[in-house]
N, C-alpha and C positions, 0 to 999 in steps of 0.2 A: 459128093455134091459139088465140090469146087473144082473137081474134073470133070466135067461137063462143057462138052466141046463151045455150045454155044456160051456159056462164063468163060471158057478161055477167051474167045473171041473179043464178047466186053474188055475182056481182063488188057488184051493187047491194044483196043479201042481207045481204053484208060490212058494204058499209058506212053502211048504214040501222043495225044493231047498233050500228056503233063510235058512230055520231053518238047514239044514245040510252041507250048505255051507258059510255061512256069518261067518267067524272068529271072534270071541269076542273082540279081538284088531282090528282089525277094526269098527266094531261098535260103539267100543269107542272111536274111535278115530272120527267119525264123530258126536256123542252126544258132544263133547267139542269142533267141528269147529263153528269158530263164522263168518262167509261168508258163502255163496250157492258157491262160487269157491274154491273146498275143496283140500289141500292141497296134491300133486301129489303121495307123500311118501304114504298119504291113500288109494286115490282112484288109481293110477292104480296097486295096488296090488288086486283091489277089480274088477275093468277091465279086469283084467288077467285071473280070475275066470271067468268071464261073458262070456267072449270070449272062453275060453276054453268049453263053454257051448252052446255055438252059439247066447248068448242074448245080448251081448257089445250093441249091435244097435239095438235094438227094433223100430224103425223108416229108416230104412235101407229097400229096399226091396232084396227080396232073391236074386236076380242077383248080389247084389253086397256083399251078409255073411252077412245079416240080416235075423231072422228068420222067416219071409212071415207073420207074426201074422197082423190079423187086425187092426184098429184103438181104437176101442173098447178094445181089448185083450192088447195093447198097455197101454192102459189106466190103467185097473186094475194091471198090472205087475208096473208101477210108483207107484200105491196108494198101495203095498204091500212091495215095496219096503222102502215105507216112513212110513209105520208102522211097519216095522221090524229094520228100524233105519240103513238100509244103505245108502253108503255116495253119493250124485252125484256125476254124471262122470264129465270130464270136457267136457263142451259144445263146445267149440271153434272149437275143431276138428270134434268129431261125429256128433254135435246136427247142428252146422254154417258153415264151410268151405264146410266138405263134400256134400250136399245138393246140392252146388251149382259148386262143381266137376263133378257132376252126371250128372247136366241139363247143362254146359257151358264148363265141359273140355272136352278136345279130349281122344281119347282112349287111346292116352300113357298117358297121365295126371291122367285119371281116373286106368289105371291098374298099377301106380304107389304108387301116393299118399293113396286112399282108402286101400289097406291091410295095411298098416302101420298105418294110423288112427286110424284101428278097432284094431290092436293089443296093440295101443298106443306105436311103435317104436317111429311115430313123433307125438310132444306134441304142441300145436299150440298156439299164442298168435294173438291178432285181435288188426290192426295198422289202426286203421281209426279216433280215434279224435287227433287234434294239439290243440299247445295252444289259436291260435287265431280259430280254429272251430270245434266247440262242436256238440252242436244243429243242428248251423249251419254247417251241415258238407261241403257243397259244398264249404264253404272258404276253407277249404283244399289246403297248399300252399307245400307239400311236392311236387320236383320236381323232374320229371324222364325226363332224357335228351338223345337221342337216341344216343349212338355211336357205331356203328359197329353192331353188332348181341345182342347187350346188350342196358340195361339204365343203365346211372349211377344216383346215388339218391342223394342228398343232401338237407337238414331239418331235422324235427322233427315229432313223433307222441306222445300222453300224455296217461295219465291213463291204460296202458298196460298192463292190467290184465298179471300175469305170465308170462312177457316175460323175466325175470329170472331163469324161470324152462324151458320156451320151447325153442324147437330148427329148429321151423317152423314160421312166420308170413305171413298171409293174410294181405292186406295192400291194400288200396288205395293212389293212385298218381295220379298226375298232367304232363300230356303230351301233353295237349296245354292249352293254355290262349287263344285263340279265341272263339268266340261265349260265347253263356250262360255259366256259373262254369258249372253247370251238363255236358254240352258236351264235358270238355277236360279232365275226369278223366279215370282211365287204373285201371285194379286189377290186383296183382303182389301177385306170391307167393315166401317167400323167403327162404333161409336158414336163421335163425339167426346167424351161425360160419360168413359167409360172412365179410371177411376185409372188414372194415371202421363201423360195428355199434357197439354203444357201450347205454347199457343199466344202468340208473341210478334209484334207490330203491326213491320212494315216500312212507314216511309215512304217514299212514291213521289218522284220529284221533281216532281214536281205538288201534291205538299203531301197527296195522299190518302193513307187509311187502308184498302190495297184488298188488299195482300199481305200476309203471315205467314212466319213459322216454328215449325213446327210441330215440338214435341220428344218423344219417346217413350222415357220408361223405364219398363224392366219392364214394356209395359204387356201386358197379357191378352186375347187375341181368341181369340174359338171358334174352332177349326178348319173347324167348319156355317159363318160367314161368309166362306170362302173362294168364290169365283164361278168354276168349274171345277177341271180338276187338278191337284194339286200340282206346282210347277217348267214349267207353260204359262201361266205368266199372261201370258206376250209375245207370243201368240197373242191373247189375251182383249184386252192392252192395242192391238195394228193395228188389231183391228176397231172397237175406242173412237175411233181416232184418225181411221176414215177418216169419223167423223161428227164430230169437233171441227175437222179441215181444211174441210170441205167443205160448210158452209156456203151460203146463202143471203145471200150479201153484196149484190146487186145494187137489190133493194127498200131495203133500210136505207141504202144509200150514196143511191139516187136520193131518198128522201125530205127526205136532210140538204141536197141537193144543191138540192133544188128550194125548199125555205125559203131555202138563200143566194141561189136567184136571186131570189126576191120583196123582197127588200130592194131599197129605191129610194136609196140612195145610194151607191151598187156607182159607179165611175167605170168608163170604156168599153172602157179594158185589161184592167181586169181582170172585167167583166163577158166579156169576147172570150175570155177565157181558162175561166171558168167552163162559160160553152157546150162549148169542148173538150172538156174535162172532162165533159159531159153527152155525148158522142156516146160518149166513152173507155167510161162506164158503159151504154150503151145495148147495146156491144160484149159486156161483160161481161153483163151482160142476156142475151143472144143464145146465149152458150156454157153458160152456166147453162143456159137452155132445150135445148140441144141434148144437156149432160150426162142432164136426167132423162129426155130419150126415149133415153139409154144409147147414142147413134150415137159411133161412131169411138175410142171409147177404155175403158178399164177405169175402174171407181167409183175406184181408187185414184188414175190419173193424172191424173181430173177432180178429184179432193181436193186434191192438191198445184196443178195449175194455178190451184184458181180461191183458193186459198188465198194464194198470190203473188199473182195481180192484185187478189185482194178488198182485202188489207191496206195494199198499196201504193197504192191508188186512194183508202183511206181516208187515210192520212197526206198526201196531195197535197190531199184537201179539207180537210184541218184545216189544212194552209198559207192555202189560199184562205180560210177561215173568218178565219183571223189577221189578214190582209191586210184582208179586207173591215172588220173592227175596228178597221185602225190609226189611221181618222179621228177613232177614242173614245180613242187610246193613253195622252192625256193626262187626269190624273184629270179628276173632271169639278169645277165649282163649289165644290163639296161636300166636294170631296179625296178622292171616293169612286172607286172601278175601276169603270169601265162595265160595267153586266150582260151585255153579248155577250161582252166581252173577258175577264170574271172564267172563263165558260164555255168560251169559244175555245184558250186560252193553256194552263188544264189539262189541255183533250184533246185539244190537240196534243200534247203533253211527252208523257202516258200513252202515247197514240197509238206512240209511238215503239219499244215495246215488241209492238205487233201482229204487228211483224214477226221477232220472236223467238221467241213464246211458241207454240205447240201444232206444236213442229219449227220451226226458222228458217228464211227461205225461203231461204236457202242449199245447207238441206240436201234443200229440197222440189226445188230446179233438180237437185241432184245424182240423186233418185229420180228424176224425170224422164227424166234423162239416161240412167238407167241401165234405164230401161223401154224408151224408143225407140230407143237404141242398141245393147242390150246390152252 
């Protein structure tokens, strides 16, 4: 499939673009990010390009300024992208919100929000875990109380990727307490300026400034930015989720994968081990391919599979990243931290979190389990 003269063609399309469009400061600015939620000052100067190009949304369909490309052609334009060392976009908006504007909002909603998305005017943060529910997100006690043509909100959400830099959240809320948790939750989009939130900085233990908490009193949201109907929004938030699992991990991991192997001071073990690692991802490679032509399983159980292997594949290269560093372990002359190692050591630690955040894959083996088993 991926020898297909006319994918070659794209493929060389690709990346004659990246090579006379990718800025050098950007590039390098996303070789030094140590998160996959890369820093807004990079990427949407790198967004701005993409867009002016018609490519922002490669998973967009053309009705709404995405470039109509395939699945496939989609595919190879990520794994070109992450061998030329450009930085992701941020997902929240393009990759998660949008999606589910498309199939749940009404037409004003969708000819509002969606052009701002794709130009990155609005930068979006995702308000769906509190402190008492993570996992379990249906604990979810953030309350929305109807008055007037509005809710008002009062509680909290945790771990808030960049709700520091944006100036939108997608959010779930609680608009009734009757019946099961899943039937009394709403999806709300908000402004972040809105009187009464106030966002507080979570350090990571990597030393970054990447999560929040996000506090909400009193605050007032139109009842118009709710995104379908009242007490379904846990319908609205599956179909979010089955694009925040299911990802495109296989490009981004081999790209990281194949700059550690170009390093030539890699010693023979663990160059031996690297390659593993290179077949491991070629594997993943393989089931990614076989998910988009939809063979053998439901979108949901390829979300959660490749959602396990992608994250876990990724914390095993940021080991190898580590290791290949440890010849810099010591400051250098200077008493400086080696620049691989400054890079390496934080996205590991981060890294460690991969495998908790968008459902733990604890709880993805458990979906799994309970699709193929019954």
């Amino acid at each position: 499939m991926l020898n297909d003269p006319a994918l070659a063609a794209f493929r060389e399309e690709a990346r004659a673009f990246l090579a006379a469009h990718l800025p050098d400061e950007i590039r390098r600015g996303a070789a030094r990010a140590t998160s996959v939620f890369i820093d807004p000052a990079i990427s949407l100067p790198w967004q701005r390009i993409l867009h002016a190009q018609g490519w922002a949304a490669p998973d967009w369909p053309a009705e709404y300024g995405g470039p109509g490309w395939s699945e496939i052609e989609r595919y190879i334009f990520a794994a070109e992208c992450a061998a030329a060392g450009a930085p992701n976009l941020a997902p929240m908006g393009l990759k998660m919100v949008a999606p589910v504007i498309m199939h749940y909002g009404s037409p004003g909603q969708r000819a509002h929000y969606l052009p701002r998305i794709l130009s990155g005017e609005d930068y979006w943060c995702q308000g769906f875990s509190e402190p008492g529910a993570g996992s379990d997100l249906a604990a979810l006690q953030l309350r929305a109380a109807p008055d007037g043509d509005d809710y008002v909100l009062n509680g909290s959400k945790i771990w808030t990727t960049h709700a520091h830099f944006a100036n939108r959240m997608f959010a779930l809320v609680r608009t009734s307490s009757e019946g099961k948790p899943q039937a009394g939750i709403s999806f709300l989009l908000l402004d972040m300026a809105t009187p009464g939130i106030t966002v507080e900085p979570i350090r990571t233990l990597a030393g970054d400034h990447e999560f929040n908490q996000v506090f909400f009193d009193d605050v007032r949201v139109p009842q118009a930015n709710r995104l379908g109907d009242e007490n379904a929004g846990w319908s609205v938030a599956k179909h979010l989720l089955t694009f925040e699992r299911g990802g495109k991990y296989a490009p981004g991991l081999i790209g990281r994968l194949e700059r550690l192997r170009a390093r030539e001071d890699i010693d023979p073990v663990l160059r031996a081990q690297i390659d593993r690692e290179a077949v491991t991802l070629k594997a993943l490679q393989a089931l990614e391919l076989k998910a988009m032509r939809g063979v053998g399983g439901s979108p949901a159980l390829y979300a959660s599979a490749l959602k396990i292997l992608g994250t876990e594949a990724a914390q095993r290269i940021d080991t190898l990243a580590c290791e290949a560093a440890g010849h810099a372990a010591w400051a250098d002359a200077d008493g400086q931290t080696p620049a691989d190692l400054a890079v390496a050591v934080p996205r590991y630690l981060n890294d460690r979190a991969a495998t908790i955040y968008a459902g733990s894959n604890e709880i993805q083996r458990d979906l799994i389990a309970r699709t193929m088993l019954g």
